[in-house]
C-alpha positions, 0 to 999 in steps of 0.5 A: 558482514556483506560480502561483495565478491561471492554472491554465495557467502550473502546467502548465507547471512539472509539478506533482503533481496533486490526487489523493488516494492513501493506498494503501500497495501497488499490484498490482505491489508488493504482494508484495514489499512485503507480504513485507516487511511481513511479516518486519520483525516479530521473531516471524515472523523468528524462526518463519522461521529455526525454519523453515529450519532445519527442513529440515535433518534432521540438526539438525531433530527436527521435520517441516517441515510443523509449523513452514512450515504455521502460518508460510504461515498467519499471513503469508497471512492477515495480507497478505490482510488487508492486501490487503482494507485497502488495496483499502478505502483505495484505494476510499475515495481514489477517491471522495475524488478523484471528489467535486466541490468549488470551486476559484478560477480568478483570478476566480470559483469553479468548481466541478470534481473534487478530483483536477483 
């Protein structure tokens, strides 16, 4: 049950707050999921397996450094990437979340922080 004319009576019931939160990774996720992102793409699986199966030299007729060299590059850049994006989208959700709107309080409109 949502009550719309107490603020008080929905705290009770701990709902989500208003905050707005786009941002796909969080300092704590972002490698594994970075990663992940990552070798989900069939290219940089398939250039992951050309790699490993490159350190064998038995089967190998190439150096290893050929083939992890651009691999390390391309996923590098891509999640630095990646990073500089969602660092954007975390700005752009925090001044969202800091910018004042109204919001009806049973009676009257009040003015306060999206996020509240």
């Amino acid at each position: 049950v949502v009550y719309v004319t107490t603020g008080t009576a929905n705290l009770e019931s701990k709902f989500k707050p208003n905050a707005i939160s786009t941002g796909k990774y969080n300092p704590a996720t972002f490698f594994p999921k970075g990663l992940y992102e990552q070798f989900r793409r069939v290219a940089n699986m398939y250039f992951l397996s050309v790699a490993v199966i490159s350190l064998f030299e038995a089967i190998s007729p190439i150096k290893p450094y050929t083939i992890w060299s651009p691999l390390v590059l391309v996923v590098g850049l891509s999640m630095a990437k990646e990073a500089v994006e969602d660092y954007a989208r975390h700005q752009q959700d925090h001044q969202q979340n800091i910018s004042l709107t109204e919001r009806f309080n049973g009676t009257s409109l009040v003015r306060c922080e999206w996020r509240e």
